[in-house]
Structures are given as structure tokens and as C-alpha cells.
C-alpha positions in Angstrom: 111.1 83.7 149.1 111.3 84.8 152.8 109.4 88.0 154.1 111.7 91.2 154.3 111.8 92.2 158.3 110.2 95.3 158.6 113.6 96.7 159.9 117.1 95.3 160.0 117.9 98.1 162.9 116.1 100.0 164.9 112.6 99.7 165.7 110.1 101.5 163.4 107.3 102.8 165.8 106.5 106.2 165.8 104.3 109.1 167.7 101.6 110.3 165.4 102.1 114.2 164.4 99.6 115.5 167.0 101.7 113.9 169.9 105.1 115.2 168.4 103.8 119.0 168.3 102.8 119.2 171.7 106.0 118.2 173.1 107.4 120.2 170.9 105.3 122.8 172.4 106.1 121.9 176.1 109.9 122.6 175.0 109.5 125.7 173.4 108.1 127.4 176.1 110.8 126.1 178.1 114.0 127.9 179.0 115.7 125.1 177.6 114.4 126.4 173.7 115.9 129.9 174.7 119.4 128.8 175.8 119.7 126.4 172.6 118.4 129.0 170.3 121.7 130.8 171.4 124.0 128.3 170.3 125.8 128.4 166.8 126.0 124.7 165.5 123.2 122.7 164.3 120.9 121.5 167.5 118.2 118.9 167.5 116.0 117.0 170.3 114.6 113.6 169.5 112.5 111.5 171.3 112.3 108.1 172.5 111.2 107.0 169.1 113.9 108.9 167.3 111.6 111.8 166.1 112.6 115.4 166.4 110.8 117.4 168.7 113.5 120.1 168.8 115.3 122.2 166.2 117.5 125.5 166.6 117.6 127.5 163.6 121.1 126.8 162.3 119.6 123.3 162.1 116.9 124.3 159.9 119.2 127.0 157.7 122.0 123.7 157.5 118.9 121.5 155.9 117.5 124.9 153.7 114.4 124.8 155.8 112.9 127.9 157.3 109.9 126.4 159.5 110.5 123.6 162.5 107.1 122.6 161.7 108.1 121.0 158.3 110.5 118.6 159.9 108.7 118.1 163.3 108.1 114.2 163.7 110.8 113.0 161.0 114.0 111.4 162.1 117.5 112.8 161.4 118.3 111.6 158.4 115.0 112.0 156.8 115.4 115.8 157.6 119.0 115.9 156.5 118.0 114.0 153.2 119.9 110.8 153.7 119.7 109.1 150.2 119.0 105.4 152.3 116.2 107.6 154.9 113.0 106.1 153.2 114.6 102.6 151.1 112.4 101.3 153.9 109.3 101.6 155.1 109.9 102.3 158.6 112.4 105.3 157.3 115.5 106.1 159.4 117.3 103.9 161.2 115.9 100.8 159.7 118.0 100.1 156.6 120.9 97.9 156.5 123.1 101.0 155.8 121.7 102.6 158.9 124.1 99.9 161.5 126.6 101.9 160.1 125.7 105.4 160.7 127.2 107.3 163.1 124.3 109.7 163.9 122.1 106.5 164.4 124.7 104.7 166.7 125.0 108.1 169.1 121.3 108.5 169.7 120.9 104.6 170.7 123.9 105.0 172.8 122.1 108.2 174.4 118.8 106.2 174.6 120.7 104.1 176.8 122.1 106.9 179.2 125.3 107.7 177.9 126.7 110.5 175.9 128.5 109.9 172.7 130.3 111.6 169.6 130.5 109.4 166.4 131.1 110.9 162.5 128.6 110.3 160.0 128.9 110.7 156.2 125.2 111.3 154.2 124.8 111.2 151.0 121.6 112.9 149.7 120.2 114.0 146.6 119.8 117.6 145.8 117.7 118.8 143.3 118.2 116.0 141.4 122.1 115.7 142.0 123.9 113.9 144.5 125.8 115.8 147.1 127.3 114.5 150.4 127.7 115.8 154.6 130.5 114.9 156.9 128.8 115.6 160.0 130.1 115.4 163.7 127.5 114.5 166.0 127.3 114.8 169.7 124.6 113.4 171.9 123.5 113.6 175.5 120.6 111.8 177.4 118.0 114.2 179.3 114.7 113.8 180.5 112.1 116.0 179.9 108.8 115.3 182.6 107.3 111.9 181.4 110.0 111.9 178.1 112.9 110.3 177.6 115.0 112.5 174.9 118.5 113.1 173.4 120.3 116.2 172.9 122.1 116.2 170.0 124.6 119.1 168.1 125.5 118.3 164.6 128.7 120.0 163.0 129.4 120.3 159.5 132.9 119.0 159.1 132.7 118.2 155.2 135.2 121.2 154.6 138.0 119.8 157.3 137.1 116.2 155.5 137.8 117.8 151.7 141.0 119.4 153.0 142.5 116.6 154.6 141.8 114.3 151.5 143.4 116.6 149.5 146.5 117.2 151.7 146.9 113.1 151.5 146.8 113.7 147.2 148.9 116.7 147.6 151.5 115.3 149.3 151.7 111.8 147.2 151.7 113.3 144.0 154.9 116.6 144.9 156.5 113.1 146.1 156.0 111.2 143.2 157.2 114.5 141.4 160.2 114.9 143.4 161.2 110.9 143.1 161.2 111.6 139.5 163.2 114.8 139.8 165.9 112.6 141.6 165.4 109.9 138.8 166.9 112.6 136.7 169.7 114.0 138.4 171.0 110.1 139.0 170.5 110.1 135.3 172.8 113.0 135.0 175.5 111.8 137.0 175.8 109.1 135.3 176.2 110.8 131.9 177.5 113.9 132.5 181.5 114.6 132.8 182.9 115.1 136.3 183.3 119.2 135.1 179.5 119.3 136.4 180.2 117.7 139.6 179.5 121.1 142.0 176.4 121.7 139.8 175.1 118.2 140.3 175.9 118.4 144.1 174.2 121.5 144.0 171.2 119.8 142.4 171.4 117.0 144.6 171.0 119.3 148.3 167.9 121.5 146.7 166.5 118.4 145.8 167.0 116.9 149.8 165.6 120.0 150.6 162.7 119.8 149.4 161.7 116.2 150.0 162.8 117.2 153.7 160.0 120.5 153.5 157.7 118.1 151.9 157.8 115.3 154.9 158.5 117.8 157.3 154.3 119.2 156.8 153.3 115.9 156.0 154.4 114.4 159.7 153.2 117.8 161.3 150.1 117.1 159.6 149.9 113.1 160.8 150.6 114.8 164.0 147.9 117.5 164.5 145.7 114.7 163.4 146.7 111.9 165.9 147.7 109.6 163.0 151.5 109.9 163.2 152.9 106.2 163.8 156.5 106.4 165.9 159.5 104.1 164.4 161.9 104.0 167.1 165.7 103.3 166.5 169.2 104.1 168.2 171.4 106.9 168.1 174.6 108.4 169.7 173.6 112.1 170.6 177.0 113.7 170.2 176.9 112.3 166.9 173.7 113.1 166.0 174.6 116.6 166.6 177.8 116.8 164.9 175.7 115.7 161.5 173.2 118.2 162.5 175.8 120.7 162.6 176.9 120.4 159.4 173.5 120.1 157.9 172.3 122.9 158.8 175.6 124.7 157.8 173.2 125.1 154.7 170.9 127.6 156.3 174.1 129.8 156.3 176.0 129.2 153.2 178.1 132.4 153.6 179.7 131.3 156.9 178.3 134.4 158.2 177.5 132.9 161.9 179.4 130.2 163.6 178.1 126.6 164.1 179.3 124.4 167.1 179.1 121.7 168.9 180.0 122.2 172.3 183.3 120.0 173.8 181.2 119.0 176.5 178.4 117.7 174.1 177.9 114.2 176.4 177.6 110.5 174.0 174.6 109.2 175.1 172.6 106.3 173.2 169.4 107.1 172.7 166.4 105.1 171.3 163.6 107.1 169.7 161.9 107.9 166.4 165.4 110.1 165.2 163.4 111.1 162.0 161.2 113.7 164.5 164.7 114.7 166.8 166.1 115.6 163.9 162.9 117.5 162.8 162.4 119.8 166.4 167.0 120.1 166.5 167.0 121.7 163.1 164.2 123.8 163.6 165.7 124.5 166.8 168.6 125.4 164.8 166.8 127.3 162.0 165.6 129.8 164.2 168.8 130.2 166.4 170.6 131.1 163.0 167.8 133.8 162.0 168.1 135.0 165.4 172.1 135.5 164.8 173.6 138.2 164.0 177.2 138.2 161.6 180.0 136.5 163.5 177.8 135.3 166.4 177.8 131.5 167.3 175.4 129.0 167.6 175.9 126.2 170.0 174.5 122.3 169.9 175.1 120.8 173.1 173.6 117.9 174.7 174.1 116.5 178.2 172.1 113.7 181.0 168.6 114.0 181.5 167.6 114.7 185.3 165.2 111.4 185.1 167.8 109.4 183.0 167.4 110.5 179.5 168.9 112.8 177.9 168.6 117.1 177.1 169.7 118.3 173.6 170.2 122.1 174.0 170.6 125.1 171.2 172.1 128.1 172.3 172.3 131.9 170.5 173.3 135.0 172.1 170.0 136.8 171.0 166.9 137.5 173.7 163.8 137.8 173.2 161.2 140.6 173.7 158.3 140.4 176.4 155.8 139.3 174.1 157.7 136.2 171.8 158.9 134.8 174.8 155.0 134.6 176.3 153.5 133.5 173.2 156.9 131.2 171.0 154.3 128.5 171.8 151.3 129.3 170.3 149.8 128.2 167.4 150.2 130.1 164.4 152.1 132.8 166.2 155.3 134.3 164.3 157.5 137.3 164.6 158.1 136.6 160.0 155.1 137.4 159.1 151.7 136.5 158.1 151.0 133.1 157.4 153.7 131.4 159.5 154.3 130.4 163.1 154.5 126.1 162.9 158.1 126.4 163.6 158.2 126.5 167.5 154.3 125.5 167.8 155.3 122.0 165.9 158.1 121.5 167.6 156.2 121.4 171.1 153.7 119.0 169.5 156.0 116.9 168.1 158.2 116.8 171.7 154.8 115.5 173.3 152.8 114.1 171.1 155.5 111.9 169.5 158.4 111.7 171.9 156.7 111.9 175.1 159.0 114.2 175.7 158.9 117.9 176.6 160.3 121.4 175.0 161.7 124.4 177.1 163.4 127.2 177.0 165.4 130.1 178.8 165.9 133.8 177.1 168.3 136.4 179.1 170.2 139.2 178.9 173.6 138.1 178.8 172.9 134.9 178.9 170.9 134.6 175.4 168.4 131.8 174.2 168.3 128.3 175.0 166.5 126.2 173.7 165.9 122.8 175.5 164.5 118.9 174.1 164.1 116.7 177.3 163.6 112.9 176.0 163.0 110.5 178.5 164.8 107.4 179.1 163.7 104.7 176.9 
């Protein structure tokens, strides 16, 4: 049987405890230890041989250790409990799992003079049960005198990790639920006699609505986490708005407020992902119609592009005060209430992020709001 190698990574030398300490010493009384003992995420220093030399105290409170001396001279993941730290004898960074770990990939890298940011996942055992870190780590090359060492911040991101797994569940199982829903009421109309028709119809539109809610936050979610994928197809814009108009009709089932599209709406074809057009227009829309007041009109309009695309436009005779119109942008910000403000925010991000294409507005006294979508030419 061959010899194991005494590492399948990174080298296994190490400076004995004695040497570790006093540059750990020559960095404490540095200002360097005062301005990182400021920061609020996790900081450590290691040296040339991976050791730490450095650590800030929400290091030690992230590891439930209250004295730098008890992990001076071990590696990261021996200090953060990695469950693969000690399989062998040269300790972190020489295991097979360890040419996979992020936090072991962005110190080489910063050993080598460049900065990096890479994810790692640990898992460690606690007190006898197994528990896991998503960590974000950042490193950065510096040299202190005669050693060569790497900055490094570490950011527990196990909690934005747990959410975003659970969004993905979320969002396939109400799915699933809703598929079956629609199961049903295709069942129904089957069976039932056409007496039920407006009930079934009725049925039918709550259930559309929901499975367009539903995809609506799972796309702004794929989008605030760079993981939306465009499908691009073509459309006619005067059309497109003329089926928008009547969609969102809905929004205003008592005919209170007047829906339009303007007679000198231009037909245009357009080629772009329509699903997220149609996302930003009826929002666009939406909030038009809450703006509104009883017998006012809401106009769709759409016309040339000034670089050869084309500008849908939504029009309402309200104006804004001072401060919506400085902040309809923001993230989170709403005029509803608590807990809202995605609306105008993710229709911004969804104009740029997906479209490449940009979102404006205008608000007036008597000229009212406008809302503008600029697509460029495809």
C-alpha cells in the first residue's frame, strides 16, 4: 500500500508557539491592533504559514472564545472547529476537503499578492452535535517588517444562506399548491353546469392572481440575487398595452377610474423578456390607479425611443409630495405602510438589471405623474 502524503494541499510547516506570540505582540502594540479592534465583523491576521497572529474580539466571541491566546498559532479552521481541521496531521489546509474551501483558497490567493472574497461552508461539531457556518471571507495581502501576512474579515452569512434556501422551498411548494388548486377548478368546469360559469371565471382570475403574486417575488427575488436568467421574445407595444389595459381593469372592478390607451400609442416590435415588461407596466399601473381619484383617467401610451427603442409611459393626474418624489426609488420605502415599498424599488431593478433598460419619471402640478420604461433597441 502506498505512503499517504503528508498533505494533499497546502504545506504543513508551522512557527513554534514562542515565534507566533511575539509577532503577535509586535502587532498589538501597533496602531494597526487599535483600528481593527474597532471594526464589527470577525477579523483575523495569519501569517506566512497560515497561523493566526491576529484576532479582534468579534472573532473570538463568533468562535465562544474569550482569550486570543487560546487560538494564537492555530489555523482558521482549526479555531472555527472545521469538522476536516485535524483528519490530518498537518491540520488545516491539508485535507482533501480543504481544495475546496473557500477560506483556504483566499488566503493562498493573498499569499500570492492579491485580494480575494470566496464563501466557505464549515461544518463543526459542537458539544457533541454537528452544527454548520456559511461564512464570507475577505482577504488582503500586507506586510508587516520581515512578515508576509494576510488580512482577513469573516462574515457570518449562515442566516442570509437559511433564508434563501427556504425562499427556494417556499416558493415550489405555494406553486405546487396553486397547480393543484387549478387542477380543481378545470375539474369543475368540466362537471359543473354552465349556471356556475361567472363563479368559475371568478375562480379562475383569483387563481391567476395569485400564481402572478407568487412569480412576481420569486423573479424579484432571482433578481436582487443576480440569478434571474432573461428569455427574450417579440412583441407589438400597442398591443401589449391594450392587454395590459384590460388586465389591470381588475385592480378597479367598480369602474371607478378610467383606463386608456392613448390614440397615439405607436406599434412598435419589440424583442425582450415580456414576462418582466409586463411585471414593471402593471405595477406602473397599480400604483397610477391607487393614486386616482373617482372618475380620473389613467393613460398607457407608448411612443419611439430617442436611441431607437422604444418608451412605454403611464400617466395619472395625481402629484407627488417633496419627499416620495426624492425617495419613490428607494428600497423599502412606501407611502402604504410598514412593511412595503418593492413596488417602485423593483421596478428600477428589474428596468436595469434585466432589461438594460432604464425607469424615469416626471410629477407636476397640472401636468400629474408620468411614469416612464426606456428599452433599448434590440
Amino acid at each position: 500500500m502506498p505512503e499517504q502524503p503528508a498533505t494533499f494541499f497546502l504545506p504543513t510547516k508551522r512557527l513554534d508557539r514562542d515565534r507566533i506570540l511575539a509577532i503577535a505582540q509586535e502587532i498589538a502594540v501597533s496602531p494597526t491592533s487599535a483600528s481593527l479592534s474597532l471594526i464589527p465583523l470577525g477579523v483575523i491576521i495569519v501569517n506566512e504559514t497560515r497561523q493566526i497572529v491576529y484576532a479582534n474580539a468579534p472573532f473570538l466571541t463568533l468562535i465562544e472564545t474569550p482569550r486570543f491566546e487560546d487560538v494564537a498559532g492555530k489555523r482558521p479552521g482549526e479555531a472555527l472547529g472545521c469538522s476536516h481541521a485535524w483528519e490530518m496531521a498537518g491540520g488545516c489546509g491539508t485535507s482533501r476537503f480543504c481544495r475546496y474551501c473557500g477560506a483556504a483558497k483566499a488566503i493562498v490567493k493573498s499569499l500570492g499578492g492579491a485580494r480575494d472574497t470566496q464563501e466557505c461552508a464549515i461544518t463543526r461539531n459542537v458539544e457533541a452535535q454537528t452544527d454548520a457556518l456559511n461564512l464570507q471571507v475577505w482577504t488582503a495581502p500586507f506586510q508587516a517588517q520581515e512578515h508576509q501576512l494576510v488580512l482577513s474579515s469573516i462574515l457570518n452569512i449562515g442566516h442570509e444562506k437559511s433564508l434563501h434556501g427556504l425562499e427556494r422551498i417556499f416558493f415550489h411548494d405555494i406553486m405546487n399548491a396553486v397547480s393543484g388548486i387549478k387542477g380543481l377548478h378545470d375539474l369543475f368546469s368540466l362537471e359543473l353546469p354552465s349556471t356556475y360559469g361567472a363563479e368559475l371565471e371568478l375562480l379562475h382570475t383569483s387563481i391567476e392572481t395569485i400564481r402572478d403574486i407568487i412569480e412576481s417575488h420569486k423573479d424579484f427575488t432571482a433578481v436582487e440575487a443576480r440569478e434571474y436568467q432573461p428569455t427574450c421574445s417579440c412583441i407589438e407595444s400597442r398591443d401589449l398595452l391594450h392587454k395590459l389595459a384590460a388586465y389591470c381593469q381588475l385592480y378597479d372592478p367598480e369602474g371607478r377610474k378610467h383606463l386608456i390607451v392613448a390614440e397615439s400609442a405607436v406599434s412598435l416590435p419589440v424583442r425582450t423578456d415580456t414576462r418582466i415588461v409586463q411585471r414593471i407596466l402593471i405595477n406602473m399601473v397599480k400604483n397610477a390607479l391607487e393614486a386616482s381619484k373617482r372618475g380620473e383617467t389613467v393613460t398607457l401610451d407608448c411612443r419611439p425611443g430617442t436611441d431607437g427603442g422604444v418608451t412605454f409611459l403611464v400617466h395619472n393626474p395625481a402629484v407627488m409630495r417633496e419627499e416620495v418624489r426624492l425617495r419613490v426609488f428607494e428600497r423599502a420605502f412606501s407611502t402604504k405602510g410598514e412593511g412595503r415599498g418593492f413596488g417602485t424599488y423593483g421596478m428600477r431593478l428589474f428596468a436595469e438589471n434585466c432589461l438594460g433598460g432604464h425607469i424615469r419619471f416626471t410629477s407636476e402640478p397640472e401636468r400629474g405623474t408620468t411614469f416612464f420604461l426606456d428599452l433599448p433597441d434590440a
